[in-house]
Backbone as CSV, one residue per row, in Angstrom:
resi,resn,N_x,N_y,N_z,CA_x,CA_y,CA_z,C_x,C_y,C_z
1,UNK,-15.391,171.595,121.368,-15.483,171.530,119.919,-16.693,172.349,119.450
2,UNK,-16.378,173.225,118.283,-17.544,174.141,117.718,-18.667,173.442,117.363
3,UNK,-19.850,173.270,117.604,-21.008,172.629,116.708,-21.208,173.265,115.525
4,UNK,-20.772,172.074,114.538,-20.938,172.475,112.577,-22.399,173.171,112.313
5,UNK,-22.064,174.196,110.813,-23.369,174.769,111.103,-24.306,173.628,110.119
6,UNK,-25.276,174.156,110.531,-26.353,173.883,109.515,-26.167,174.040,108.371
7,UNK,-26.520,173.040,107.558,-26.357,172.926,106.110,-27.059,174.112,105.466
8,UNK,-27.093,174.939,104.622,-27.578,176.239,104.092,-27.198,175.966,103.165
9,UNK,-28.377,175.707,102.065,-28.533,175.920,100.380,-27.292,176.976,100.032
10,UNK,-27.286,177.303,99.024,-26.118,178.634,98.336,-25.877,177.886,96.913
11,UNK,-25.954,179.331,96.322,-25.744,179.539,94.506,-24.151,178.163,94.409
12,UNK,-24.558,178.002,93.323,-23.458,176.920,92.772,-22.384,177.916,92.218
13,UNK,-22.978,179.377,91.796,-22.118,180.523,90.909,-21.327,180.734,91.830
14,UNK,-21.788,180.620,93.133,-20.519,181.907,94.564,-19.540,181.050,94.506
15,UNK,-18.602,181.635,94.934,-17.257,181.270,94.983,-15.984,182.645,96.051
16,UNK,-15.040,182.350,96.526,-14.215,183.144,96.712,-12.970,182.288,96.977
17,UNK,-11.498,183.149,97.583,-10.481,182.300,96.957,-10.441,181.386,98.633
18,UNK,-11.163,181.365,99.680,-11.236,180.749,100.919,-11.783,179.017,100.447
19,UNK,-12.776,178.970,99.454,-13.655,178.424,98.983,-12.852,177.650,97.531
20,UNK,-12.172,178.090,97.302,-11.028,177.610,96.416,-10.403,176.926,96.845
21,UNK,-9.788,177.363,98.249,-8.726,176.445,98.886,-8.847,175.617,99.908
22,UNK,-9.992,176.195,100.783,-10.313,174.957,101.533,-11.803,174.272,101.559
23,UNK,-12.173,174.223,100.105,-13.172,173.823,99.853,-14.902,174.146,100.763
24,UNK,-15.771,173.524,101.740,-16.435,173.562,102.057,-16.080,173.697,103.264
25,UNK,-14.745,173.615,103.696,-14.880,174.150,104.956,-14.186,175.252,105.063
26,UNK,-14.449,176.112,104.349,-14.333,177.388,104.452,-14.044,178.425,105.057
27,UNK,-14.763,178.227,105.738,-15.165,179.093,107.036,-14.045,179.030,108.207
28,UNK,-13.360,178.229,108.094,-12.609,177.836,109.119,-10.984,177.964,108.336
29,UNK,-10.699,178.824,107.645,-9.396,179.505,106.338,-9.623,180.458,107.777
30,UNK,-8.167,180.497,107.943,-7.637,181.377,109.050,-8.053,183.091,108.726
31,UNK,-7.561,182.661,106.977,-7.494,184.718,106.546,-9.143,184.512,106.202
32,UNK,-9.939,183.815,106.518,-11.957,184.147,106.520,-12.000,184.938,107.285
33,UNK,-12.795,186.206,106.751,-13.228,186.523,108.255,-14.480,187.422,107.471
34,UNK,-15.857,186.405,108.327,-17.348,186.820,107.732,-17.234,188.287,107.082
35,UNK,-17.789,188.825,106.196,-17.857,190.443,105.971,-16.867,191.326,105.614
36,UNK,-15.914,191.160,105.391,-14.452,190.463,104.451,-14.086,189.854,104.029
37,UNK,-14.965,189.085,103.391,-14.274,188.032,101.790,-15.083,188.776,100.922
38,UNK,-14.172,188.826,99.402,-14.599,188.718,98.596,-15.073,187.876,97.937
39,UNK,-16.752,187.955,97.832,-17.053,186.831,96.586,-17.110,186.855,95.101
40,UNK,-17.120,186.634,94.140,-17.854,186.806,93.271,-18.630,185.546,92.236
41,UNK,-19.196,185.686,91.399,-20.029,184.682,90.500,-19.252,184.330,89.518
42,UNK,-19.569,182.782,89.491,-18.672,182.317,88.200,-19.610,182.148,86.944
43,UNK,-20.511,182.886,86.801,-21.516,183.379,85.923,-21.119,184.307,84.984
44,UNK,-20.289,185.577,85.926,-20.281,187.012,85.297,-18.544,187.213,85.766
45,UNK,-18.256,186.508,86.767,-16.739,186.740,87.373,-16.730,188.361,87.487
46,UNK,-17.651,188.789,88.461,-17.556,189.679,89.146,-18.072,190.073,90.847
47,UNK,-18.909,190.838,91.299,-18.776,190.988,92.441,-20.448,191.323,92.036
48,UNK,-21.137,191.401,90.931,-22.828,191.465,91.014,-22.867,190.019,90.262
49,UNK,-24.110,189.918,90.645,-24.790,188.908,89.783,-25.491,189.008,88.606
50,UNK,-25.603,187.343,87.698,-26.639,187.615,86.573,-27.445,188.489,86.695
51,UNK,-28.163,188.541,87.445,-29.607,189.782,88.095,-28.945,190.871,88.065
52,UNK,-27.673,191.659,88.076,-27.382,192.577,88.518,-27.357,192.699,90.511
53,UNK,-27.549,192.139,91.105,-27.569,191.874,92.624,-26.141,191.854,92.779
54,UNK,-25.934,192.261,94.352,-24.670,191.781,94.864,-24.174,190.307,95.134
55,UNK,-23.148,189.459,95.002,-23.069,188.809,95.578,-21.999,188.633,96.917
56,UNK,-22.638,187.915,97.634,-22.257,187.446,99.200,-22.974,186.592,99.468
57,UNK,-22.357,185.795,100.443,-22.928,184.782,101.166,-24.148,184.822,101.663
58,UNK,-24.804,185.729,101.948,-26.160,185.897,102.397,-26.917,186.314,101.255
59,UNK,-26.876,186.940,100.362,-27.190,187.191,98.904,-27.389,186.128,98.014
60,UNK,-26.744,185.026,98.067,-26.254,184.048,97.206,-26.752,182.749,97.724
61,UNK,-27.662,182.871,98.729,-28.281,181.724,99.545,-29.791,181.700,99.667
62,UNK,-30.417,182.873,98.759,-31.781,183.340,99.163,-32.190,182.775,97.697
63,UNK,-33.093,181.188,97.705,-33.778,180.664,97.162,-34.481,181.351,96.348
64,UNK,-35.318,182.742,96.118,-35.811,183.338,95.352,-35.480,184.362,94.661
65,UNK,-33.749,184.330,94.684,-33.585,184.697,93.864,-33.213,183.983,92.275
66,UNK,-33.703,185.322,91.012,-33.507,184.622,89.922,-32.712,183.466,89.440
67,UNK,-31.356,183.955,89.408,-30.321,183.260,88.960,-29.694,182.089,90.130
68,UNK,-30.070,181.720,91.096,-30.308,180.776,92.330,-30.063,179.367,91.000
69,UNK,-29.080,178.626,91.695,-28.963,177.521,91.217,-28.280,176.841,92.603
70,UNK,-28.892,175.477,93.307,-28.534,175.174,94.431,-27.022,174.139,94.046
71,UNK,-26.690,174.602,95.213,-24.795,173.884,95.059,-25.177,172.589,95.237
C-alpha cells in the first residue's frame, strides 16, 4: 500500500477537473498525471493568478504568495 502524502497547505482558488471529481483524492484520478493537469483559479477562471502568476500545484501552495488563501 502507497504511504499517503503529507498534508500540504494549497490556495482554496486551485482547482482542476481531477479535483472536481474526485475531490481530495485527486491524485489518484487515473487520467492525473503530475505536469499534465490543467489548473486554474476560481478567482480569475483562468490558468494565471490574481497576482498575474501561474497557477499549478506547486505555485498555488507557496504560502507567500499574495493571493494565498489556505484550503
Amino acid at each position: 500500500m502507497a504511504e499517503p502524502t503529507p498534508y500540504r497547505p494549497r490556495c482554496i482558488s486551485l482547482t482542476c477537473k481531477s479535483m472536481q471529481v474526485w475531490g481530495e483524492d485527486f491524485e489518484n484520478d487515473p487520467e492525473y498525471q503530475a505536469g499534465m493537469v490543467e489548473f486554474w483559479c476560481t478567482e480569475t477562471f483562468k490558468n494565471l493568478g490574481p497576482d498575474d502568476g501561474d497557477v499549478n500545484l506547486e505555485a498555488c501552495c507557496n504560502k507567500e504568495r499574495k493571493c494565498f488563501r489556505e484550503f
